[in-house]
Legacy VTK file of the C-alpha trace (Angstrom):
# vtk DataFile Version 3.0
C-alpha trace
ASCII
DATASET POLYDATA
POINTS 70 float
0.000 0.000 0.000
2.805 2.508 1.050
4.899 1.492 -2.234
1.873 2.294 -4.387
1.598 5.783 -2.778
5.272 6.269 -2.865
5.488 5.580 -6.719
2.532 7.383 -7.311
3.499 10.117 -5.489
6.968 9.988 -7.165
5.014 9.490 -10.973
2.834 12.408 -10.151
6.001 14.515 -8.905
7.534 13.696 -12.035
4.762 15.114 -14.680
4.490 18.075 -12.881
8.935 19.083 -13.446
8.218 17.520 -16.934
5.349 20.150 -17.387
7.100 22.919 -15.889
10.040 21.908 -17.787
7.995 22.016 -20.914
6.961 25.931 -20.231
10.536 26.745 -19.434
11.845 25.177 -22.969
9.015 27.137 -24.352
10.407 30.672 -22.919
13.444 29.558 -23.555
13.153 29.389 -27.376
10.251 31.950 -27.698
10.840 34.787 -25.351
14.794 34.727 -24.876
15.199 32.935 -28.108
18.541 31.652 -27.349
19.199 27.746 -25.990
21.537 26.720 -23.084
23.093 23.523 -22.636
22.679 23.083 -19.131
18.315 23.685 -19.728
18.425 21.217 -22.299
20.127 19.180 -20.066
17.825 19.122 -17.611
14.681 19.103 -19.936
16.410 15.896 -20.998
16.399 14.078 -17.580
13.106 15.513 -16.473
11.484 13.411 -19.451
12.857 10.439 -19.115
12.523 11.122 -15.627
8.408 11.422 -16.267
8.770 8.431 -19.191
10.406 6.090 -16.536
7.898 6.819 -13.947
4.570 7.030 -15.866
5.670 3.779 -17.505
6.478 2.197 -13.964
2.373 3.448 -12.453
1.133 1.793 -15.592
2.382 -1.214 -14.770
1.392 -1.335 -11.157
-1.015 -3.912 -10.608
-4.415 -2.246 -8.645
-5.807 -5.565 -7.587
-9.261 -5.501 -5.897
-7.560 -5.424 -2.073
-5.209 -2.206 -3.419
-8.704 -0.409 -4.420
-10.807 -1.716 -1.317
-8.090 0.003 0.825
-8.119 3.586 -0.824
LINES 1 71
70 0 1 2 3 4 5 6 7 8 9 10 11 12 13 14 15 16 17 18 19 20 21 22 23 24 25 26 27 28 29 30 31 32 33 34 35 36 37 38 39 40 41 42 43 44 45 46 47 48 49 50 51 52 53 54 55 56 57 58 59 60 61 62 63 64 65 66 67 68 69
């Protein structure tokens, strides 16, 4: 129960940097039109970051006890 939270918690965690990543790559190339290695960078990991951790929810198994409990 804990570890579903947890990686939940961590999925959820991880789509909200993606999407604030996302606006920040948007500014980046629209308002200060100019691209830094170290944003890309991190715009990088935060993806695969939010990949790796949607991909690892969907395959957590919600059995009928795991939804009784919540």
């Amino acid at each position: 129960m804990h570890d579903e939270r947890a990686l939940l918690a961590g999925q959820s965690l991880s789509l909200v940097a993606f999407g604030c990543s996302l606006y920040l790559t948007y500014r980046e190339l629209f308002t200060i039109q100019a691209i830094w290695t170290w944003c890309v960078s991190s715009s990088i990991v935060l993806t695969l970051l939010a990949i790796v951790g949607t991909s690892r929810a969907l395959r957590l198994d919600l059995g009928p006890a795991a939804i009784a409990v919540a």
